[in-house]
C-alpha positions in Angstrom: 0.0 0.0 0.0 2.4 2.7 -0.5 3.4 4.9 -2.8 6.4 4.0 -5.8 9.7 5.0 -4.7 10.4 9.0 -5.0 6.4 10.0 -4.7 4.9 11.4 -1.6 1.3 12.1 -1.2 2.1 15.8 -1.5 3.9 15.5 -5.1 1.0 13.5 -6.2 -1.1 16.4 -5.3 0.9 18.8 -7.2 1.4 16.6 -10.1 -2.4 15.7 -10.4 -3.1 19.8 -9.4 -5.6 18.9 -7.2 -7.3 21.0 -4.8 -7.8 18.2 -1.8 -4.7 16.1 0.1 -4.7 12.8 -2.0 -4.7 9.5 0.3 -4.2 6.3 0.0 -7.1 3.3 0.7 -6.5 0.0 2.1 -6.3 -2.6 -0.9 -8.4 -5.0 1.1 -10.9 -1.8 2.0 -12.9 -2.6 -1.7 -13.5 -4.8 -4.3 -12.1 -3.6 -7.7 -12.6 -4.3 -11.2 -12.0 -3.7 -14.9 -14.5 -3.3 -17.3 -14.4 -5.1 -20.1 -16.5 -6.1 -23.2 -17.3 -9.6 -21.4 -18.0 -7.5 -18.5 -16.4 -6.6 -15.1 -13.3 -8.7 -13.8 -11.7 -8.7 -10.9 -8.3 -7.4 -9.7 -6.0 -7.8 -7.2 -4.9 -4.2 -5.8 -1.2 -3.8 -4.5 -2.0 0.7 -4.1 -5.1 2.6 -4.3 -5.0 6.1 -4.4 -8.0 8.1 -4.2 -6.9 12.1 -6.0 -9.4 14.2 -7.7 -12.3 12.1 -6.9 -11.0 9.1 -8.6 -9.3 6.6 -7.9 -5.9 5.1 -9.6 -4.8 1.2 -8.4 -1.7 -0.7 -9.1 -2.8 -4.3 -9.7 -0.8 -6.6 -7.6 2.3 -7.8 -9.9 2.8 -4.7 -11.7 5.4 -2.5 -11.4 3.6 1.2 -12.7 0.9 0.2 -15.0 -1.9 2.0 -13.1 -5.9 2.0 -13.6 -8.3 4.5 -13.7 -11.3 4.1 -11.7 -14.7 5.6 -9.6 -16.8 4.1 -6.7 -19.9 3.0 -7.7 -22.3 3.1 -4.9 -22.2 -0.3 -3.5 -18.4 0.6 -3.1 -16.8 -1.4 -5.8 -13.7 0.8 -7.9 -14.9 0.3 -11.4 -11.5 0.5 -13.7 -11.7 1.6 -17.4 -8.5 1.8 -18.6 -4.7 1.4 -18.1 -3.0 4.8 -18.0 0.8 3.3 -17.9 3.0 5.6 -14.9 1.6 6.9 -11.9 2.6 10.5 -13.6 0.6 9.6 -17.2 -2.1 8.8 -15.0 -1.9 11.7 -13.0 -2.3 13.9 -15.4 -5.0 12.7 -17.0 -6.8 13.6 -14.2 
């Protein structure tokens, strides 16, 4: 659950220029999943950050391949799409 080496919560803020502090969620806190044309599937979360009202996770085994993701009201992080580095996916925000 933390952050890749070199990036603190506050330099996630600054790269995704966003107004609120940035924090991190427990992996094991929500169910997550990727949207796909055969429907949702399931991933393993190693890091979920929660900046600008979404949410980016690092599935567990990669390295800085990150999705992008909302809460859907039952709670579950719906994922659309692979933004590569935590700093692509940052700003893309």
């Amino acid at each position: 659950m933390d952050l890749p080496r070199g990036w603190t919560l506050d330099r996630v803020r600054e790269v995704a220029q966003a107004t609120e502090q940035p924090r991190l969620v427990p992996p094991d806190s929500a169910e997550v999943v990727v949207e796909t044309t055969a429907g949702p599937e399931p991933v393993a979360a190693s890091t979920i950050l929660f900046v600008g009202g979404y949410h980016l996770v690092l599935p567990e085994g990669e390295d800085d391949d990150w999705l992008m993701g909302l809460a859907g009201a039952d709670g579950r992080i719906v994922c659309w799409a692979s933004y590569g580095t935590l700093e692509n996916a940052l700003r893309s925000l």
